[in-house]
N, C-alpha and C positions, 0 to 999 in steps of 0.2 A: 912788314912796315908797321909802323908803330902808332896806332890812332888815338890822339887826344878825346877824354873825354868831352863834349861840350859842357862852359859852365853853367850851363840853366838844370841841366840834369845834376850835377855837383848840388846844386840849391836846394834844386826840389827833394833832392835826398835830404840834404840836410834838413831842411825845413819838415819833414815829414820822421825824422829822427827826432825833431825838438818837439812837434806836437804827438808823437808817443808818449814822450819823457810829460806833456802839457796830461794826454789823459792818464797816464800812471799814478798822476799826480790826485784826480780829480775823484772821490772818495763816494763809492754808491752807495746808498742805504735804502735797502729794500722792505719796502713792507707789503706783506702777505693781506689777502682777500678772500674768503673763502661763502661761499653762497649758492642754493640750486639756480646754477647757469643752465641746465637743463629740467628736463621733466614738469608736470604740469605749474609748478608756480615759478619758471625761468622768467617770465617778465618782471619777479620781485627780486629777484636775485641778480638779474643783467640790472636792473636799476638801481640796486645797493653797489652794484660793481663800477656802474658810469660814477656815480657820484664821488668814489673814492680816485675815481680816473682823473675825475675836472679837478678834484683836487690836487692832486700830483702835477697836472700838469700846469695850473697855474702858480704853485708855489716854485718850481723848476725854471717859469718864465720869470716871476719877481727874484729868486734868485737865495738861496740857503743857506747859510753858512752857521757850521754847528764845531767848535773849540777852535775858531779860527780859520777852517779849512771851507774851501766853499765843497759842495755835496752837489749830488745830484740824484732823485729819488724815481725811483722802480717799482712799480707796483706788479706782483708774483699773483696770478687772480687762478684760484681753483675750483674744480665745482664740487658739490656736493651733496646735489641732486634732493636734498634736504632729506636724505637718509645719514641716521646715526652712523652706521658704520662706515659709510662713505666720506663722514663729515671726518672720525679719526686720523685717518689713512691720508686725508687731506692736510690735516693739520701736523700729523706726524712729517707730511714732507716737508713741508714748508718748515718745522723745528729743523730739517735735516740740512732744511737748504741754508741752515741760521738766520733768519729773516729776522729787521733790528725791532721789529712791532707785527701786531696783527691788526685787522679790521675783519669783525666779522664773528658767529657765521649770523645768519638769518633767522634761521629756524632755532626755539628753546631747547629740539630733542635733539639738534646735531650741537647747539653751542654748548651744553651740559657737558655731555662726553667730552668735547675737543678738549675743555676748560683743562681739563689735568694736564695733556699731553702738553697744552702749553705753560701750565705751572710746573710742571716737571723738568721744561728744558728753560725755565725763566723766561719766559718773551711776553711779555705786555699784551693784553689783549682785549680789543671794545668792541663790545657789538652793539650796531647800530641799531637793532631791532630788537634784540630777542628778554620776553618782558617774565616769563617764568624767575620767581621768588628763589629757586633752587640756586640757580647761575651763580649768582655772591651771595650765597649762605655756605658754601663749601670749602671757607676759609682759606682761598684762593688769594693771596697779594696781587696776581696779576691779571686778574678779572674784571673788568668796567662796563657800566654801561652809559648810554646818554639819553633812554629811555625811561620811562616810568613805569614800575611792574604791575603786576595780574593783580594783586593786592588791592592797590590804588583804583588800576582800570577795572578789571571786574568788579569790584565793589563800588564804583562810582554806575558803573552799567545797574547793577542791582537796583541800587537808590532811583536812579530815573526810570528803569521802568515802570516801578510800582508808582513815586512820585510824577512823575512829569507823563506818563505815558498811560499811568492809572492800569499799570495791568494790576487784574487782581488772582487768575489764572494762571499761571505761568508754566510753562514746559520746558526741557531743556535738552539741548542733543547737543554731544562732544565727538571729536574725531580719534578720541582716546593717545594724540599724541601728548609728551609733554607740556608745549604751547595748551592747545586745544582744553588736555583736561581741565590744566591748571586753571587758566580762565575763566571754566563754567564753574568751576568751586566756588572761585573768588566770585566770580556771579551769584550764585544759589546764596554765598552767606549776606549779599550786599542786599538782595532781593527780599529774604526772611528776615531780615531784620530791620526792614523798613514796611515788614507786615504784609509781603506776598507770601500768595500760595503757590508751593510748587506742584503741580498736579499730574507731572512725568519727566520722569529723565533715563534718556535711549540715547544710545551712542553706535559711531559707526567707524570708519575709519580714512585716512587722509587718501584713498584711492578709490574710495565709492561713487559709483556716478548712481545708482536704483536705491531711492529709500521711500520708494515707496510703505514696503510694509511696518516702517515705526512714524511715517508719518499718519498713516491708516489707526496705527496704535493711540496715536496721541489726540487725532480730533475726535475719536470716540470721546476725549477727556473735556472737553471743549476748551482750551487754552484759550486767552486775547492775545497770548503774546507769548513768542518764541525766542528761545537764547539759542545761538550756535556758535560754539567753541570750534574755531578751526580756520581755514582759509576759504578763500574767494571760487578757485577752482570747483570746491567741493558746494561754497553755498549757493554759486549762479544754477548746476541742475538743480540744486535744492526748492532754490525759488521756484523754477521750472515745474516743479511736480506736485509744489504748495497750490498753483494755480491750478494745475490740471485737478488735484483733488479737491479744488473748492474752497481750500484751507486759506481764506481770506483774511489772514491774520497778521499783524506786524513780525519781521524778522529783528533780533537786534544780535548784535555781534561785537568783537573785537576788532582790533586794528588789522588781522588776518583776512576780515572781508572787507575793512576800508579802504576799497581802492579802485583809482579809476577805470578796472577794467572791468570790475564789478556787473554794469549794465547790460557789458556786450555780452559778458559770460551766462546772462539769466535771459538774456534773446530777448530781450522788451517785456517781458513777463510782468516786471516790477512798477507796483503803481506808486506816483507821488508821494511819497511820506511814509510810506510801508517799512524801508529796510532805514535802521538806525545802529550807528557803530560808533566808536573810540578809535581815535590816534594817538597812541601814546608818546606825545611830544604835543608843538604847538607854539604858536608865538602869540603873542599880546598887537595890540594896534599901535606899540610903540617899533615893536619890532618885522611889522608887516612887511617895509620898505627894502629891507635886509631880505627877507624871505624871497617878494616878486621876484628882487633884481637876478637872486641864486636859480628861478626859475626859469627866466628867461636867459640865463648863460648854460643852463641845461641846456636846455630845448637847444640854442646854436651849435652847443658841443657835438650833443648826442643825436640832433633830429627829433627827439623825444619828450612826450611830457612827463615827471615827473611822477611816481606811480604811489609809492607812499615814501618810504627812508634812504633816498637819495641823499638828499641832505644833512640828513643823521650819518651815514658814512662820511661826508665832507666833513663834515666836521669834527668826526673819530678821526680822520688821516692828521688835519689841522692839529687838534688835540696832541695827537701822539708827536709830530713834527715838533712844539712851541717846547712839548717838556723834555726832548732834545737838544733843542736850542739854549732853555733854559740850563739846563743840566752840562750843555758844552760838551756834550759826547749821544753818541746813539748807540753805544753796549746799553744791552737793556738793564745789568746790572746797576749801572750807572744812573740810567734817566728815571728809573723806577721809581725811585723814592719821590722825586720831584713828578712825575706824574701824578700819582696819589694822593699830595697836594694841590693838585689843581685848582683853582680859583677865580671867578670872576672871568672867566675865558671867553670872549666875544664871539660865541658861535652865530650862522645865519638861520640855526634854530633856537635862539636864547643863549643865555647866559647859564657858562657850563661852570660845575664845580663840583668836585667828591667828596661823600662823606664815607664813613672808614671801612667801610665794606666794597665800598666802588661803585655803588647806586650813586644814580642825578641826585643832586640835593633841589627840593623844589619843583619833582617834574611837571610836565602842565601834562592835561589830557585837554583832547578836541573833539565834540562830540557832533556828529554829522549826520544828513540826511540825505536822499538822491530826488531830486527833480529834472525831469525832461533828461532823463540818464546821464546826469550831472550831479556829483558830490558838493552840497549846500553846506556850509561850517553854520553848528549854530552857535556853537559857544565855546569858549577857552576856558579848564578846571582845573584849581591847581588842588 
């Protein structure tokens, strides 16, 4: 006996044949993420990676269209544990997977390395963070950043401590990473040249929780005031054991300990005005309003505040999207040139624009202090 099919099934096929043909149609461009999602500084690297999330997904809901065709955008997120070698191997998939841009990585000492792998296979690549001078001096076309580098912030660190903070002692301990050294360089020369003395400099490394014995080394020296090149993980023991030896002295640091997890990680240790640090970036009181509002659409997104370059990813994914847009294609061949040009670009951390290396033109730094273990902004430096 011969059974018709019914015609709602006929439809539904049909219909489900036409919206194959609708997403065949419907064009993905993926951009890669790359950042320590694991390992001790994963809260900096999950919050470089939200920020690049919020952004995909509200350009996805406004709606993309790049030489006509509407798009729909992917974010490929890897970790890379902010070790070099892990950070390659990350970047090389992501080359593998042809991803139309990158964002990322984090850290100086993985984005250094990665930098070739992705100028070797052409793919565009910002990182939101990573402030080592090395990055775009390696004559990299596809190299960016939307930060301000070591140069600027360490030597801006220098000048205030001796100026604004009156050290006239100074010591300095680095984590001997890329990031880390580079920064206490750039500190030592902003420091002597505004007529401090440096009275020690001991280094340690990005995995030490005991230092004691170069802190032992150093108050023999009697320092007023401490530089450390490295991240937050490594300076909350630091503080910890500055206290327990008595070492009642100012910390001051880079954007690597400016962050809000900073206080939990030193156990209450740190007193009012003790530890002073740089963010390299920063917005003006014109562009406060821009800044809250990207805060508080975090925090709904993610459940989370904000930790340092959330926003700097946001607006690396932005950036790379508009010079697609611009460009009418996302082959990074294509949008590259027009990347590079960049200008005047509405980010909700300032106004973005490259000059020919791929450094911020104009970057601000933010120079901050902790009260009632609370990051206090005191001032915006351009």
């Amino acid at each position: 006996m011969q059974t018709h099919r019914p015609h709602h099934t006929i439809a539904a096929a049909a219909l489900a044949l036409c919206s194959g043909i609708v997403l065949a149609q419907e064009q993905v461009v993926k951009i890669g993420h790359v950042g320590p999602t694991s390992g001790p500084i994963a809260h900096l690297g999950k919050d470089n990676e939200l920020g690049a999330r919020l952004a995909i997904q509200e350009l996805n809901a406004k709606g993309v269209v790049i030489g006509g065709k509407k798009v729909r955008l992917e974010l490929m997120g890897e970790d890379d544990a902010g070790d070099p070698k892990q950070g390659t191997q990350a970047a090389q998939k992501l080359a593998d997977a042809k991803v139309n841009g990158v964002v990322g990585h984090l850290n100086s000492g993985t984005t250094i390395p990665a930098s070739k792998v992705y100028a070797d296979a052409g793919i565009p690549q910002i990182s939101p963070s990573s402030t080592n001078p090395k990055f775009t001096r390696n004559g990299y076309k596809t190299a960016f950043r939307v930060v301000a580098d070591d140069v600027h912030l360490g030597g801006t660190l220098g000048r205030y401590a001796v100026k604004e903070l009156k050290g006239q002692s100074i010591a300095i301990i680095d984590d001997r990473t890329a990031y880390g050294q580079g920064v206490a360089d750039e500190f030592e020369k902003g420091a002597k040249a505004s007529g401090g003395k440096i009275v020690g400099r001991e280094f340690t490394n990005d995995k030490a929780t005991d230092f004691s014995a170069i802190l032992t080394t150093l108050k023999s020296k009697k320092p007023d005031v401490v530089f450390f090149g490295g991240m937050d993980a490594v300076a909350g023991p630091m503080l910890r054991q500055m206290k327990a030896l008595g070492l009642n002295i100012k910390l001051i640091g880079g954007d690597g300990i400016c962050t809000a997890e900073l206080p939990k990680l030193a156990a209450g240790t740190m007193a009012d005005g003790q530890v002073f640090c740089a963010e390299a970036g920063g917005v003006d009181a014109t562009q406060k309003k821009a800044m809250d509002d990207f805060r508080a659409r975090f925090k709904a997104y993610s459940k989370l505040e904000v930790q340092v370059y959330a926003p700097y990813s946001y607006d690396a994914v932005g950036v790379l999207v508009a010079a697609m847009v611009k460009a009418g294609s996302a082959e990074p061949a294509k949008y590259l040139p027009v990347l590079a040009k960049t200008e005047g670009y509405p980010g909700v951390t300032g106004t973005i624009g490259f000059d020919t290396k791929g450094d911020i033109k104009n970057g601000a730094l933010t120079l901050y202090t902790y009260k009632a273990g609370a990051r206090e902004a005191l001032a915006v430096v351009r």
